[in-house]
N, C-alpha and C positions, 0 to 999 in steps of 0.2 A: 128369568135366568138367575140362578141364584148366585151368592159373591165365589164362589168355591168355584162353578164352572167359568164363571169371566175371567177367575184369578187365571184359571190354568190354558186358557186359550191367550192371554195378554202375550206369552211366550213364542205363540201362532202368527202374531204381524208384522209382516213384512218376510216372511219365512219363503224360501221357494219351495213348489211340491213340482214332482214330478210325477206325472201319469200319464199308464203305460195301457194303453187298450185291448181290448179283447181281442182284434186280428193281430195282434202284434205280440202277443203271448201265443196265439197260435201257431203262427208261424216263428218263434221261439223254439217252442216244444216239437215242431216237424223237423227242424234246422238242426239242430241236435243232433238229433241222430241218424238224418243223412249223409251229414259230415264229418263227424265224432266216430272211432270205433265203437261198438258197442261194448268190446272189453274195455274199452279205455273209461264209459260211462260207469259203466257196474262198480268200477272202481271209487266214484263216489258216495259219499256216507249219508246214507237217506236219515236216517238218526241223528245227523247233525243239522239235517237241513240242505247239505250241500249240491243237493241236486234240483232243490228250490231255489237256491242262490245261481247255480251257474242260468236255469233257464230264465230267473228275472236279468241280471248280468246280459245274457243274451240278448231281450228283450229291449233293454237300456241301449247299449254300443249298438245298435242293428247289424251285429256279427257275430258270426261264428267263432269260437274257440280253434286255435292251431295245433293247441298243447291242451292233453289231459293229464295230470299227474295219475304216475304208475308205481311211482319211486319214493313215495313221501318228501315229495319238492314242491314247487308253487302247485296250486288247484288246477286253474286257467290259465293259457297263456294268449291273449288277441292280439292281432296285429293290425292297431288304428289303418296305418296303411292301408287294409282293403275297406276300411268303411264309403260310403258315398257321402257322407255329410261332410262338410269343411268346420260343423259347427262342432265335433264331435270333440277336440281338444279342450274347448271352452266348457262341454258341459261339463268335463271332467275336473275342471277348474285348474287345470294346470296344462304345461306343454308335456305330453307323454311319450315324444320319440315315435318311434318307427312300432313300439311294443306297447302293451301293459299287463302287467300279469295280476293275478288275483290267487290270496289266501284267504281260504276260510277259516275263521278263529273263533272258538267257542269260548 
């Protein structure tokens, strides 16, 4: 290993990752948009990514989106509330309420 790749992993330790598996992207991606209008998806900006974003997002909370911006206001809007984890505040690293919304910023 040379000094240049050890420098740039030294950054790496003690870091958390989160990974998100291939059923769970799956079922992301079906979740979507059997619960999502489909005008309300089209609405987001494949150009920006943001349709990459909502189904990792999805993937992450293990929930569906409430709110699809239609209007140029928040992206997402979840409501922790239906999730089944109790842990799902903590991954978030903070208490998030009853809500949490999501922008996407280029």
């Amino acid at each position: 290993m040379s000094d240049d790749s050890a420098k740039s992993l030294d950054g790496a330790i003690s870091t958390d990752v989160n990974a998100i598996t291939y059923e769970v992207m799956d079922w992301a991606t079906e979740a979507l948009p059997a619960h999502v209008p489909a005008d309300h998806l089209k609405k987001l900006k494949p150009a920006a990514g943001e349709h990459l974003a909502a189904m990792l997002t999805t993937a992450y909370l293990g929930i569906v989106p409430v709110a699809v911006d239609v209007h140029g206001g928040v992206d997402l809007v979840y409501r922790v509330a239906d999730s089944h984890s109790d842990a799902l505040p903590s991954q978030l690293g903070r208490n998030v309420g009853n809500a949490l919304t999501v922008r996407f910023v280029m």
